[in-house]
N, C-alpha and C positions, 0 to 999 in steps of 0.2 A: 504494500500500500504506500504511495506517495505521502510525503509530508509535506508538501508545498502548504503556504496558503489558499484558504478558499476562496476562491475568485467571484466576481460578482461583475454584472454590466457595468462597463463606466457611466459615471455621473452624464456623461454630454455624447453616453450613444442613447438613442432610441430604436423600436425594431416592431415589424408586425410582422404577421403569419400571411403567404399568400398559397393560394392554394398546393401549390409545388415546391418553396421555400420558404426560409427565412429572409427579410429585407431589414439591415442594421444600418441603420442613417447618422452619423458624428455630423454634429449643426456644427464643431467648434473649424474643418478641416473642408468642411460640406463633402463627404464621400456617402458612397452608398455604398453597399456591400450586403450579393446576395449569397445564401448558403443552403446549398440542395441538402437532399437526406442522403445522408442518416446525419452531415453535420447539425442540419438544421436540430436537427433530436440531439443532438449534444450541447447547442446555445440553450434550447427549451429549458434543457433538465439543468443545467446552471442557476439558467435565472431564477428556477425554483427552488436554489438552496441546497436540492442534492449534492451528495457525497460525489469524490471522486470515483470513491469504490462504487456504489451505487451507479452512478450513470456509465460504467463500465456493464455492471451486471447486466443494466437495463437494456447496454445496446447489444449486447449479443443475442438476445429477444428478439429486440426490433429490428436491427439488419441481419440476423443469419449469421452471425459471424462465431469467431472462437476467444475466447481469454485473451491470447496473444495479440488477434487484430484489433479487438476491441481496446488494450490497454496504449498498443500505438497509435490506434486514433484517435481515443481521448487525451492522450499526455501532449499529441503532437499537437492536438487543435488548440487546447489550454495554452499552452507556448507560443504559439503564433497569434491567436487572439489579442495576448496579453502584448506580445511585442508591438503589436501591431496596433495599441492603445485601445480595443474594443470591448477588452475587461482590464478589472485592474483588482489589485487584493489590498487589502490593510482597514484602517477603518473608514466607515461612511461617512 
């Protein structure tokens, strides 16, 4: 299990559901930025406060996958999100 901080949407992204992705809007940079599935299932299950380990379990459910692919694609997405200023951790 990862020890990172738990991550959380930045203050200055917003994001809505569209029928086939997620759409993550930064007002501070003006981007948009869309995220198909199964990422889109990995911003959801963030913004919800889930566990690292939990949105792992969950996504081997929801896309079909194994332990393995599910732990690289959550760590990898976490990572890049966070570089990428679309989540951030510490306090609110």
């Amino acid at each position: 299990m990862e020890n990172r901080p738990k991550p959380r949407c930045a203050g200055h992204v917003t994001w809505v559901v569209e029928p086939h992705c997620v759409v993550l809007f930064d007002s501070t940079r003006n981007l948009r930025h869309e995220l198909a599935y199964p990422e889109a299932a990995v911003w959801d299950l963030i913004t919800r406060g889930r566990s690292e380990e939990t949105i792992r379990s969950m996504l081997e459910l929801i896309a079909g996958i194994g332990p393995r692919e599910a732990r690289e694609l959550v760590g990898s997405r976490l990572d890049l999100w966070a570089e990428e200023g679309w989540l951030e951790t510490g306090a609110p």
